[in-house]
N, C-alpha and C positions, 0 to 999 in steps of 0.2 A: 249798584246793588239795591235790591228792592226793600223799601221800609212797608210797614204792615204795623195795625195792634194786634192780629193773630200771631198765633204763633208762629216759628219758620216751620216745625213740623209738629203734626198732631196724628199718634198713631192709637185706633180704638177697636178694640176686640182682636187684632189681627192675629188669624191663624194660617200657616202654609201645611200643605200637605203635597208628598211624593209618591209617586208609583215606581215601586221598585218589587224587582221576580216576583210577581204576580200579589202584592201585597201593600197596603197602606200606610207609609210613615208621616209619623206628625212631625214635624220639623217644630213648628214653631204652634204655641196654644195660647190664645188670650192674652196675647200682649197689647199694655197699654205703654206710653210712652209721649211725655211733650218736652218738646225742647224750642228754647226761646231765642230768638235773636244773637249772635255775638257767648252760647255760651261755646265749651269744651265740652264734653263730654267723652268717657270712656265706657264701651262696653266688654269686659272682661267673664269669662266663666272658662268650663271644663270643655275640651276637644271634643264636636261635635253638639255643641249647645246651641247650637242657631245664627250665632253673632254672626256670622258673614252672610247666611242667608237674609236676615234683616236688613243689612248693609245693601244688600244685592235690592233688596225690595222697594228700599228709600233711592236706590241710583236708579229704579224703573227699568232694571233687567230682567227682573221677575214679579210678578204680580201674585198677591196674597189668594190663598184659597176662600176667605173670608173676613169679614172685617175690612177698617179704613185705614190709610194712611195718604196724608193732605200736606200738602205746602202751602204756607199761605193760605188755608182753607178751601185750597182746589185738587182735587184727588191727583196722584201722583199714576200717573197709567203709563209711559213710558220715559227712557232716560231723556234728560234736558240739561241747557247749558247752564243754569241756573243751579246745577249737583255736579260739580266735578267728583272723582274716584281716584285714588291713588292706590295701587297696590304695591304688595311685596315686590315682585316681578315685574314694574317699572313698566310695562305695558308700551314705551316707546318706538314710534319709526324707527328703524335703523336705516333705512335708506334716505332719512333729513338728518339736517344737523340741527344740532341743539336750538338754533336760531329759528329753524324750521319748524321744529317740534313744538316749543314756546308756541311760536305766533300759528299756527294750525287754529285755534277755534277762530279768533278774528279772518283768516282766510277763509273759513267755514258762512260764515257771515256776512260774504263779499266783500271785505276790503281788499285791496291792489296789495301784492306782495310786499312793497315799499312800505305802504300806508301800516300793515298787519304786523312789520320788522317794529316799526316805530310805537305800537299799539304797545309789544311785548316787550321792548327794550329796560322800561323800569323795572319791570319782573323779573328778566335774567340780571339783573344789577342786583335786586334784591338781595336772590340768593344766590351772588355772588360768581356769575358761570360770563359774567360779559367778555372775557381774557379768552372764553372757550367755545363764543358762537360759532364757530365755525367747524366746530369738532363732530363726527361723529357717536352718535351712542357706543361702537364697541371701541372706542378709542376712551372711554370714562372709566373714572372708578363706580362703587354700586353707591356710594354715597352722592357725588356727581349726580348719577342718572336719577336716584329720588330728590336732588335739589329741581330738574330740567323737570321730571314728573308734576311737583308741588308748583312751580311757574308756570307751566301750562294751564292750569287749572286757575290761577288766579287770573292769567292772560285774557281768559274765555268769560270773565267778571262774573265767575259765578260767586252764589248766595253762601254754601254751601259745601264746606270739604268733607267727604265721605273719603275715611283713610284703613285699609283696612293689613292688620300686622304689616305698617311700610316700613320699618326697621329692624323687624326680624331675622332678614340674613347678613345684616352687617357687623362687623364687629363693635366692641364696647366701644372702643375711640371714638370708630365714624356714628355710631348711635346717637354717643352721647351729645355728641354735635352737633349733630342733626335734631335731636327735642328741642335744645336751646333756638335752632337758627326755626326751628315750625316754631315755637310760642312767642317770640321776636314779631314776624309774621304776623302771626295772629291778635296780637296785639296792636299790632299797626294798621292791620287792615278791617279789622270789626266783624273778621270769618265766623261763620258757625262751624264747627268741628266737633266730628261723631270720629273718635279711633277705637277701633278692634285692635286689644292688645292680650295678650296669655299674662302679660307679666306686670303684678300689682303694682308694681314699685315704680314703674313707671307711669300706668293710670294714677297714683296720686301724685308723681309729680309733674302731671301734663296736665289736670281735669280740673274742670271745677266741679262734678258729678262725676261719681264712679256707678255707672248700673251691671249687677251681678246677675250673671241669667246664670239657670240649674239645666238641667238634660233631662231627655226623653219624656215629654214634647220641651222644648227650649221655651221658659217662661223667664219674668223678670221677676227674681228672687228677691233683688234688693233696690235701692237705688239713695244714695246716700251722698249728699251735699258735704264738699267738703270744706273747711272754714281755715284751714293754712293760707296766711299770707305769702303772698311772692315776692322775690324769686324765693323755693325752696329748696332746704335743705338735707339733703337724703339722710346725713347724721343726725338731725335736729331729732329729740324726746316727742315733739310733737307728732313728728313727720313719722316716726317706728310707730306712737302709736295706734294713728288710724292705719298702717299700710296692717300691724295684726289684727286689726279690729276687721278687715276687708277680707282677708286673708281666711279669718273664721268664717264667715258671712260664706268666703267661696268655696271652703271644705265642707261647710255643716250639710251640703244635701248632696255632699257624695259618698256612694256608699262603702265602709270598708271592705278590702278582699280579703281573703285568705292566701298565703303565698308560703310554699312549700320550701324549707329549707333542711337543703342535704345534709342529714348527718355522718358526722366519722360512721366509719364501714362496722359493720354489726350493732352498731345504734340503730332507733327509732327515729324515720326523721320527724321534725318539728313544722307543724303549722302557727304562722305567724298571722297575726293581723295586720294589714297596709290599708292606707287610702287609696 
């Protein structure tokens, strides 16, 4: 993995814009953003704020309408093995096995099938799947296939884990199991990791930086360092109170609705106010 005094990613002015039925959407406006070396990082906001389009732009599948964003101080213009990407939907072969899938970027590469088994074999140990090289994807659970997903990408020696909501449709158990066995991981290997998550409580107990982006264009509202020691603990005083201190930060620039409730029949009904 590559050392630098830059930073791993330095992103400056970056604005996206889309064309949709005949009109202009700003996805993303004037985002700045650096992140260093080996940290975590989570970006959390409201449904449709930008966070995956960003993600998409630092994994070089989409390129910014304006503005920079740099690795290592070299513009990032299409995706590379140095950014692996994990998403929800596990993105796997299904016609390799787990063995297969792992060792894919090293075969990318040129090594001999042998040589590329051998390359990935600490990484399926890692996370725990060596019992299961020989299995297919639809033969997994969805926790499985994000362990086989999360090894791939270390396999491929990238700089760089770009993860975006990858535990979102698993239940609590395998969730839970799965943040312990990524910041394990993460720990051991010196990854930088950017996770898109919906859900606060997670961003603080995976991040070392939680950044808040707002909607309509998707900016960076907040970005706040957080200073809980590890391992943490979802009951600990400490831990409830940056998760409400986050929590404000990500309601305060949403705006509230009005929401209609039915009243008993020849009543008036009642407009309420929601987030």
């Amino acid at each position: 993995m590559a050392t630098s005094p830059l930073p791993i990613l330095d992103i400056r002015g970056l604005c996206k814009q889309f064309s949709a039925g005949g009109s202009t959407v700003n996805a993303l406006a004037n985002v700045d953003l650096v992140v260093h070396k080996g940290e975590f990082v989570c970006l959390i906001g409201a449904s449709g704020c930008g966070k995956s389009t960003l993600l998409r732009i630092i994994a070089g599948f989409e390129q910014p309408s304006s503005g920079s964003v740099a690795m290592y101080g070299a513009p990032i213009t299409r995706p590379g093995a140095d950014r692996g990407v994990v998403f929800q939907d596990y993105a796997l072969f299904p016609w390799l096995t787990v063995a297969d899938n792992i060792s894919f970027g090293p075969r990318q590469r040129g090594l001999s099938r042998e040589h590329a088994r051998a390359a990935a074999a600490p990484y399926m140990e890692m996370v725990g799947l060596s019992a299961h090289a020989q299995r297919f994807p639809a033969q997994l659970s969805g926790g499985m296939k994000q362990r086989v997903a999360i090894a791939r990408v270390l396999a491929n020696d990238a700089d760089m884990l770009l993860m975006d909501e990858p535990f979102g449709a698993l239940d609590a158990l395998t969730r839970e199991r799965l943040q312990i066995d990524l910041l394990e991981i993460w720990q051991r290997t010196g990854l930088t990791v950017i996770f898109v998550t919906h859900s606060v409580e997670e961003a603080v107990l995976m991040s070392d930086r939680v950044v808040v982006m707002s909607v309509s264009p998707g900016r960076i509202a907040s970005d706040t360092p957080l200073p809980l020691r590890r391992p943490r603990d979802v009951s600990a005083i400490d831990f409830n109170e940056v998760r409400r201190s986050l929590t404000l930060k990500l309601t305060s620039h949403v705006a509230p609705r009005a929401v209609a409730v039915p009243a008993p029949q020849g009543a008036p009904s009642v407009s309420r106010t929601a987030a």
